[in-house]
PDB file as gemmi writes it, atoms N, CA and C in Angstrom:
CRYST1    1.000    1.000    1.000  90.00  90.00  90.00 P 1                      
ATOM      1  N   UNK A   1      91.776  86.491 131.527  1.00  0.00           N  
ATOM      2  CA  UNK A   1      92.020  87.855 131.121  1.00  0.00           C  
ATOM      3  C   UNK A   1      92.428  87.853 129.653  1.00  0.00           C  
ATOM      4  N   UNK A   2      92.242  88.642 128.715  1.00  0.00           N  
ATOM      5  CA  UNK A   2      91.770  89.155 127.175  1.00  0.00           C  
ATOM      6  C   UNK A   2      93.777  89.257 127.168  1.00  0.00           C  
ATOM      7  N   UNK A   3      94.272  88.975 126.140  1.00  0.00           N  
ATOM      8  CA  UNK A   3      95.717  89.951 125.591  1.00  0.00           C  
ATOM      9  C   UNK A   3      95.401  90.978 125.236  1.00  0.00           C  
ATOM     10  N   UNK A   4      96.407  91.488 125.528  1.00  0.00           N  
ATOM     11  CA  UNK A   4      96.391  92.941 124.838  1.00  0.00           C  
ATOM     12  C   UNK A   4      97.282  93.334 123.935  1.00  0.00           C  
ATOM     13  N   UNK A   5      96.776  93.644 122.973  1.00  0.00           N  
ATOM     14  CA  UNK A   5      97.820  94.049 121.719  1.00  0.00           C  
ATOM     15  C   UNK A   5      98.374  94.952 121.377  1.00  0.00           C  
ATOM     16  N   UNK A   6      99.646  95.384 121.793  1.00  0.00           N  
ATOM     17  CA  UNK A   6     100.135  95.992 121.022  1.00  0.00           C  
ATOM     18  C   UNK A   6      99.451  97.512 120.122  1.00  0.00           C  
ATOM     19  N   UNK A   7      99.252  99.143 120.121  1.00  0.00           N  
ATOM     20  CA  UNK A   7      98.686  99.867 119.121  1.00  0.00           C  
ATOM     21  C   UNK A   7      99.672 100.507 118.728  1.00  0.00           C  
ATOM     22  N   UNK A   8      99.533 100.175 117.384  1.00  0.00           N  
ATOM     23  CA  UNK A   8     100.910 100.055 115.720  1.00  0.00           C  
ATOM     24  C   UNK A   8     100.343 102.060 115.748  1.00  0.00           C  
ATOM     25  N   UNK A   9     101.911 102.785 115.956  1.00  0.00           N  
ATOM     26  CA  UNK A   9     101.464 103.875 116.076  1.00  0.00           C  
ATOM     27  C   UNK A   9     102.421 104.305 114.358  1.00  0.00           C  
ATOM     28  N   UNK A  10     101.690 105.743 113.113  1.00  0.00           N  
ATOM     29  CA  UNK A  10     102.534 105.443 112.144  1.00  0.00           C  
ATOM     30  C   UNK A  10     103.377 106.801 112.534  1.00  0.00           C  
ATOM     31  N   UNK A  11     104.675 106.470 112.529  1.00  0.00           N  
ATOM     32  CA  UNK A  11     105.623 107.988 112.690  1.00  0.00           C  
ATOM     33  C   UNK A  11     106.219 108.676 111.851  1.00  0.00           C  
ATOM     34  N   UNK A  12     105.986 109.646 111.061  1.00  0.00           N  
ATOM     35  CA  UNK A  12     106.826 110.524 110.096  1.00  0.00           C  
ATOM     36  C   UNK A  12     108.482 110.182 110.071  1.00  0.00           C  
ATOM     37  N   UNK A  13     108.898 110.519 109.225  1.00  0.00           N  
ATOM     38  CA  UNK A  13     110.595 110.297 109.057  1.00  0.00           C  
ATOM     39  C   UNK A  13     110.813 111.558 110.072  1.00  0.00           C  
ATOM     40  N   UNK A  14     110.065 113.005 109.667  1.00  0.00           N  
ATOM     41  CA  UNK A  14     110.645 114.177 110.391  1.00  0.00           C  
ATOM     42  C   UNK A  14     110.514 113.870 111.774  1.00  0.00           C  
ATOM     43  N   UNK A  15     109.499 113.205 112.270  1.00  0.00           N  
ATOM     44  CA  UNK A  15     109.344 112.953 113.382  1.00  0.00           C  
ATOM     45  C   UNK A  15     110.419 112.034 114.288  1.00  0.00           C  
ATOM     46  N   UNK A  16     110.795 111.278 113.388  1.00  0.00           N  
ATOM     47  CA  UNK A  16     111.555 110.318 114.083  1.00  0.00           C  
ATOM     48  C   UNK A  16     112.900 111.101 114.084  1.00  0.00           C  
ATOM     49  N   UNK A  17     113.340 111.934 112.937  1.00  0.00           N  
ATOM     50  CA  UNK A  17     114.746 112.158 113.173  1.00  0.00           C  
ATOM     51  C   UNK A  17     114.938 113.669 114.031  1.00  0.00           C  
ATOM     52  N   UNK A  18     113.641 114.038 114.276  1.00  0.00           N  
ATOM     53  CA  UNK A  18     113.536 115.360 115.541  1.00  0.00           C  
ATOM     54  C   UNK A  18     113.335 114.487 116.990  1.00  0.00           C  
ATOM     55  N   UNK A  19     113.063 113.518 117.110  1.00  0.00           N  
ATOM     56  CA  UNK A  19     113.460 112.231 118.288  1.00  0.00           C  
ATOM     57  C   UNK A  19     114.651 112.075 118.521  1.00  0.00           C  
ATOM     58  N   UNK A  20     115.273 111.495 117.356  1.00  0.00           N  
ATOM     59  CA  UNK A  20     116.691 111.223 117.617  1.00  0.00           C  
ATOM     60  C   UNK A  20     117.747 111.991 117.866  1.00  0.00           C  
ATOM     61  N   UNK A  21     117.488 113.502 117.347  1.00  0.00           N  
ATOM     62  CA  UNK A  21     118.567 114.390 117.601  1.00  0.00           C  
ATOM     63  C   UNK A  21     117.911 115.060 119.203  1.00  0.00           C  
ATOM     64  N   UNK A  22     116.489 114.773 119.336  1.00  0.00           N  
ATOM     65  CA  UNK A  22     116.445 115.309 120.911  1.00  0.00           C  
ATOM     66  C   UNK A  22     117.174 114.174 121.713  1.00  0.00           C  
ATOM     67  N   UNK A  23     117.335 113.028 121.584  1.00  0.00           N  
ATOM     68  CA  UNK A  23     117.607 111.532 122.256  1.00  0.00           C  
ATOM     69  C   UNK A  23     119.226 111.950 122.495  1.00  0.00           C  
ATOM     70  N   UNK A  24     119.808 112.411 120.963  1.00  0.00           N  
ATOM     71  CA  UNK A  24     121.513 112.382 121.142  1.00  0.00           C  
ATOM     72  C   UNK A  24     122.161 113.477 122.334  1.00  0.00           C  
ATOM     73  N   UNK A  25     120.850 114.633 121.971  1.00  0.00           N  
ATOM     74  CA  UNK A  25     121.241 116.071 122.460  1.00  0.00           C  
ATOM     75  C   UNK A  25     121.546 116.181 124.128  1.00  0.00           C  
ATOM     76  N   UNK A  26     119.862 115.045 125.048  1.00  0.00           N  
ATOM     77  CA  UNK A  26     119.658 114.574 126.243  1.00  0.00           C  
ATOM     78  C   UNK A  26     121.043 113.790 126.927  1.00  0.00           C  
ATOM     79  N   UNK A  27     121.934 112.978 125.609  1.00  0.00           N  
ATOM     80  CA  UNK A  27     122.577 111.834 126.156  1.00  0.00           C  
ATOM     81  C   UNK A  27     123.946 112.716 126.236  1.00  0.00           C  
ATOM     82  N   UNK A  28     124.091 114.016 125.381  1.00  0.00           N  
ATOM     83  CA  UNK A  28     125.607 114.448 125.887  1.00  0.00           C  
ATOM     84  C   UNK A  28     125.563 115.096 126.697  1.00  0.00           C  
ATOM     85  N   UNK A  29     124.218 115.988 127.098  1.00  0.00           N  
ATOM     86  CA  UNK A  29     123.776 116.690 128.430  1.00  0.00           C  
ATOM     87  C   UNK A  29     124.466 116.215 129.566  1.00  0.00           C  
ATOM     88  N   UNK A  30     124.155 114.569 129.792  1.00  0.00           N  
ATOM     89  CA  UNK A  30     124.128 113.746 130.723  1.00  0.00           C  
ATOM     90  C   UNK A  30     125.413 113.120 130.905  1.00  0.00           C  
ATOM     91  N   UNK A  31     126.574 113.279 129.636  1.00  0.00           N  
ATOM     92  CA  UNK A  31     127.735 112.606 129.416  1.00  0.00           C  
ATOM     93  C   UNK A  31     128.944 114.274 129.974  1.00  0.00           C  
ATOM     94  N   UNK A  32     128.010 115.416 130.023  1.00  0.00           N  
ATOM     95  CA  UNK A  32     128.830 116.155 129.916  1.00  0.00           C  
ATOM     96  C   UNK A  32     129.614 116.690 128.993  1.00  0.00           C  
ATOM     97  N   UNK A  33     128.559 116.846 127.660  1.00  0.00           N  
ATOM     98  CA  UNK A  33     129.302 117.214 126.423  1.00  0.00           C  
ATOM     99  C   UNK A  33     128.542 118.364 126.176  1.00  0.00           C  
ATOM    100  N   UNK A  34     129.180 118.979 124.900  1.00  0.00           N  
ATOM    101  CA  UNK A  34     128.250 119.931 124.512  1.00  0.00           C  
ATOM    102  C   UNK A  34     127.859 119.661 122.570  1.00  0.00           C  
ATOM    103  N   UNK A  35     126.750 119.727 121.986  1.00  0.00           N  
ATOM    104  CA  UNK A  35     126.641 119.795 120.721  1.00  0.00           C  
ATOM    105  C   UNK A  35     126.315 121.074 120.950  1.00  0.00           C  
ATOM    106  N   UNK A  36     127.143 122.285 120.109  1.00  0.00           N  
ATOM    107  CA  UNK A  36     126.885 123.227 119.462  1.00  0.00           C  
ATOM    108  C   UNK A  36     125.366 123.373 118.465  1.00  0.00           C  
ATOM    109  N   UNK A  37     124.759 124.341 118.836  1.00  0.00           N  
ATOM    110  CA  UNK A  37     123.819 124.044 117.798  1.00  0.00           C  
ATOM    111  C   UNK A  37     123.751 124.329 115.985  1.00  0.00           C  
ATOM    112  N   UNK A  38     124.533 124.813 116.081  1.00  0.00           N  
ATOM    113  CA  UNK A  38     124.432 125.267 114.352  1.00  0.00           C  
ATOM    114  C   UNK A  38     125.591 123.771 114.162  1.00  0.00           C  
ATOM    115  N   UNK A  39     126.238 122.514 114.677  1.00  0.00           N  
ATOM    116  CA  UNK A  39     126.713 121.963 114.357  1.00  0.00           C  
ATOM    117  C   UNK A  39     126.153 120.733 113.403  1.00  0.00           C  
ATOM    118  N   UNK A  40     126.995 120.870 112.002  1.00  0.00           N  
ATOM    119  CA  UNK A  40     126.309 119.924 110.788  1.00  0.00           C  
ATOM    120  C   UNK A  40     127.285 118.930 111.112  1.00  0.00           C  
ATOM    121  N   UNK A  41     126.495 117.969 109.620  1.00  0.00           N  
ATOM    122  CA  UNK A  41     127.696 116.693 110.187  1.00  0.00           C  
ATOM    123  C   UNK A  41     128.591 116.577 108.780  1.00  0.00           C  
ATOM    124  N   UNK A  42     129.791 115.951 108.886  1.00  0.00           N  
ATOM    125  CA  UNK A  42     130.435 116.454 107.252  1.00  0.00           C  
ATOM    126  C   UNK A  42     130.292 115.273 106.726  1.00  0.00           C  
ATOM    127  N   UNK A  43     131.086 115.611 105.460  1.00  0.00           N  
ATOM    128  CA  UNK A  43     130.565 114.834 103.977  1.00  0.00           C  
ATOM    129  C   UNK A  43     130.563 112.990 104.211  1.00  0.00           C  
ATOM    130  N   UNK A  44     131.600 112.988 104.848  1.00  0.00           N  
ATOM    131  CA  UNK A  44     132.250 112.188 105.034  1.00  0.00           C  
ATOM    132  C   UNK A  44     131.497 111.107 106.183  1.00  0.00           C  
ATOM    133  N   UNK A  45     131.057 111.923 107.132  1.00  0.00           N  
ATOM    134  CA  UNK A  45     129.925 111.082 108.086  1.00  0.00           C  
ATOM    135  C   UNK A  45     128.851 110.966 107.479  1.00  0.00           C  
ATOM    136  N   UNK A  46     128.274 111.782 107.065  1.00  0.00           N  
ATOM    137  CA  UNK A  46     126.617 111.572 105.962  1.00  0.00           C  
ATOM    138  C   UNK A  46     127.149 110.409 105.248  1.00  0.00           C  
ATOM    139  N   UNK A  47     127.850 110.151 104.109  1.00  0.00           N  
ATOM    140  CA  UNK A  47     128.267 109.085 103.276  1.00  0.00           C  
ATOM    141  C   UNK A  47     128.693 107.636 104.154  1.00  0.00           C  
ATOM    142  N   UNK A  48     129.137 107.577 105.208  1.00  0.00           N  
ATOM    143  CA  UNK A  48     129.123 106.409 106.293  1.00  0.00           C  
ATOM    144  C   UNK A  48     127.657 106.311 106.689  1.00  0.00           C  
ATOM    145  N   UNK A  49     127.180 107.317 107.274  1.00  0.00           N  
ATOM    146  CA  UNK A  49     125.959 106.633 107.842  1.00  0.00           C  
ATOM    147  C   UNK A  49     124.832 106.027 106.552  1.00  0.00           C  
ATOM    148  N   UNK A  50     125.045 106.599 105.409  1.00  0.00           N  
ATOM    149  CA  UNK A  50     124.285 106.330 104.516  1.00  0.00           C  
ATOM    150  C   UNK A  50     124.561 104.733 103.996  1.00  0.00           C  
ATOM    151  N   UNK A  51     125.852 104.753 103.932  1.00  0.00           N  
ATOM    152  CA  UNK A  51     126.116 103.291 103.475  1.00  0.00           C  
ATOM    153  C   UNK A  51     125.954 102.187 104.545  1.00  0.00           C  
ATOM    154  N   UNK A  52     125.200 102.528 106.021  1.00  0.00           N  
ATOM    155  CA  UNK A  52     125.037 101.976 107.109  1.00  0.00           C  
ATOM    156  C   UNK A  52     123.432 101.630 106.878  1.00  0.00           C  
ATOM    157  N   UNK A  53     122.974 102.525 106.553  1.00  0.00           N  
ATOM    158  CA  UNK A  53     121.477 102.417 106.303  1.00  0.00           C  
ATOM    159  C   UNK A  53     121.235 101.009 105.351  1.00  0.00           C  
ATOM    160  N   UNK A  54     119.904 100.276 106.076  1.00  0.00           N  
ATOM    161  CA  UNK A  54     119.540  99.375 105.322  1.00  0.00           C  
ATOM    162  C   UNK A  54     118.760  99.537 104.288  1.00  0.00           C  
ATOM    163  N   UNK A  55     119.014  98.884 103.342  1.00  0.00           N  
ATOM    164  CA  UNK A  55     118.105  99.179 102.487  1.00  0.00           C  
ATOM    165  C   UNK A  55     116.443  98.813 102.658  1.00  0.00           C  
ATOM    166  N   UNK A  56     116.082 100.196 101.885  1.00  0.00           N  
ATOM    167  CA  UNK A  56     114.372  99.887 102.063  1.00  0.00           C  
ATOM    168  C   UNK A  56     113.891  98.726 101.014  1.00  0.00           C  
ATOM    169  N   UNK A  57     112.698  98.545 101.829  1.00  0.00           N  
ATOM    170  CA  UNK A  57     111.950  97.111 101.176  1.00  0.00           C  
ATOM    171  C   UNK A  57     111.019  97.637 100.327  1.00  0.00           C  
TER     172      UNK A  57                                                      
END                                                                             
């Protein structure tokens, strides 16, 4: 029988980060939380997650 490889799919940034906030939104559903929707994130978390981010190649 032949392998099968793997198909390399390419995903938008918007795409991925309208994934992830449906992914977070599903997981407090399920935890019993609520995210508000008009809820932003403050200065202070943007600047952590940013300095979390790896750098691009």
């Amino acid at each position: 029988m032949a392998e099968r490889t793997p198909k390399k799919v390419v995903v938008s940034a918007a795409a991925a980060k309208k994934a992830g906030a449906r992914a977070t939104k599903a997981s407090a559903k399920l935890e019993g939380r609520v995210i508000p929707a008009d809820h932003r994130r403050s200065a202070a978390v943007k600047a952590y997650l940013a300095k979390q981010k790896s750098p691009k190649r």
